[in-house]
C-alpha positions in Angstrom: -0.9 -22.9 3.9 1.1 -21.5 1.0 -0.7 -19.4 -1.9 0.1 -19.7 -5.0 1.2 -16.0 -7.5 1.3 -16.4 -11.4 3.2 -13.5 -12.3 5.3 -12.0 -15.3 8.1 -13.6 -13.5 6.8 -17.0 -12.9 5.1 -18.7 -10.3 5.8 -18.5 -7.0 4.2 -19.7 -3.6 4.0 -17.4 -0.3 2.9 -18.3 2.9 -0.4 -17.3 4.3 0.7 -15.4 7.3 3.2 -13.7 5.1 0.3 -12.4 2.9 -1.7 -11.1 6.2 1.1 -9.6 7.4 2.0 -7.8 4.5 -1.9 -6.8 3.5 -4.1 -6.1 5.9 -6.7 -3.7 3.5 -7.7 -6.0 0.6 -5.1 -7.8 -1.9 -5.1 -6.2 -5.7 -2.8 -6.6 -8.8 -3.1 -3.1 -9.4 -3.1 -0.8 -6.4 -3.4 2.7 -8.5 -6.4 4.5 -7.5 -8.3 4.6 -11.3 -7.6 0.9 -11.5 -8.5 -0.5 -8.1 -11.5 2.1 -8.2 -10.5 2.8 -4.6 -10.9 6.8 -5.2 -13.1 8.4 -7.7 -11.4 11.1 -10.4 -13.7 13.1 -8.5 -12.4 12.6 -5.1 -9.0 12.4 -6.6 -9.3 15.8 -7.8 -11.0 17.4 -4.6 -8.1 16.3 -2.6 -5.8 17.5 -5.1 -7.6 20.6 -5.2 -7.3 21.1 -1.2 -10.2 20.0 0.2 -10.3 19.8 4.0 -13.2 17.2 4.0 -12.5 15.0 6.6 -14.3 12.1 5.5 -12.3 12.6 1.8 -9.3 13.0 4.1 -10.0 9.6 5.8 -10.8 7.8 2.3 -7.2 9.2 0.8 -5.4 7.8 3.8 -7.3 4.1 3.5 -6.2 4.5 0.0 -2.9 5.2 0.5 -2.6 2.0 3.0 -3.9 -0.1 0.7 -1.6 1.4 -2.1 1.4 0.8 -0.3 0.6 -2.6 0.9 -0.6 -3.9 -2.5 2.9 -2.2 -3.9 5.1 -3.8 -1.3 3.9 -7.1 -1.7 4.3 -7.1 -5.6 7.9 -5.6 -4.8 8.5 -9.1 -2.5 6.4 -11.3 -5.6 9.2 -9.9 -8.1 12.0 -10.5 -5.3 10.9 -13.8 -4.6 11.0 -15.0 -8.7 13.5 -13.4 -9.5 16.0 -13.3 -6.5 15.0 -16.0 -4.2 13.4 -16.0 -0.6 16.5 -14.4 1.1 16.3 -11.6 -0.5 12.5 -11.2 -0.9 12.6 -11.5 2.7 15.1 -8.7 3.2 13.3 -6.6 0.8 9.8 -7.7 3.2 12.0 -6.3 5.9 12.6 -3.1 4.8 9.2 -2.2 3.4 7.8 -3.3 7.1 9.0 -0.1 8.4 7.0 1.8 6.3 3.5 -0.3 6.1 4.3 -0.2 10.5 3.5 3.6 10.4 1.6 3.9 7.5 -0.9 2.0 9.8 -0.7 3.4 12.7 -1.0 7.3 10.8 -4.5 5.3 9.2 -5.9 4.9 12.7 -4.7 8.2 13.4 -7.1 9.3 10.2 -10.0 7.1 11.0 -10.4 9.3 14.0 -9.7 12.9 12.1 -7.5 12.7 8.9 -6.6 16.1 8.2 -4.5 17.1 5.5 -1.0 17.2 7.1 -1.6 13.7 8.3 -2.5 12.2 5.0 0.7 14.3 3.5 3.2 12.3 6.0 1.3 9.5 4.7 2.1 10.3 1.1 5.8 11.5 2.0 6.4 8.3 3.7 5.5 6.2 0.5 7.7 8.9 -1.6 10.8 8.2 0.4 10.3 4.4 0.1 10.0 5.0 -3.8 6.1 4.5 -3.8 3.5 7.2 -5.4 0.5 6.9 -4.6 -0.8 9.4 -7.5 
């Protein structure tokens, strides 16, 4: 079955599967934490500040998933309109690498985040040009 994306770019259709396989948290146009709601300014802050709270831990590294995911699949929307489905794909390819062990780290965290694991979480985004805050 192919979805169908109305973006800035124009409209383009993606297969099902390609959507699962990219998102596996919960599809939004707007990933960033005060938009989505995902985190609170509150919990935001705490973890900013240096909390060691391992359920705020776990929270920041489901966030930071879903941030990533959400991001990487705009990235392969824009690709797709504007570049065609070669390139998307290519794009798809590369970003895999990092939503691969972004995933894994999250099951990592839903055991015991602590903080170093949830800071190779947001390093990994960093290096792939993605910030989550």
């Amino acid at each position: 079955m192919t979805i169908w994306f109305d973006t800035i770019w124009g409209r383009v259709g993606v297969p099902e599967e390609v959507v699962r396989k990219v998102v596996s948290t919960v599809l939004c146009p707007n990933p960033y934490w005060s938009y989505s709601r995902f985190l609170t300014r509150e919990e935001v802050s705490s973890y900013l500040e240096g909390s060691e709270d391992p359920g705020l831990l776990a929270k920041v590294a489901k966030y930071v998933l879903f941030y990533a995911e959400n991001m990487a699949f705009n990235g392969y929307l824009m690709h797709l309109a504007l570049k065609g489905r070669e390139e998307a794909d290519q794009y798809l390819e590369w970003m895999m690498g990092l939503l691969k062990r972004l995933r894994e780290l999250a099951i990592q965290a839903e055991a015991g985040a602590t903080r170093e694991l949830v800071w190779e979480m947001i390093s990994l985004c960093l290096k792939y040009g993605l910030d989550p805050f």
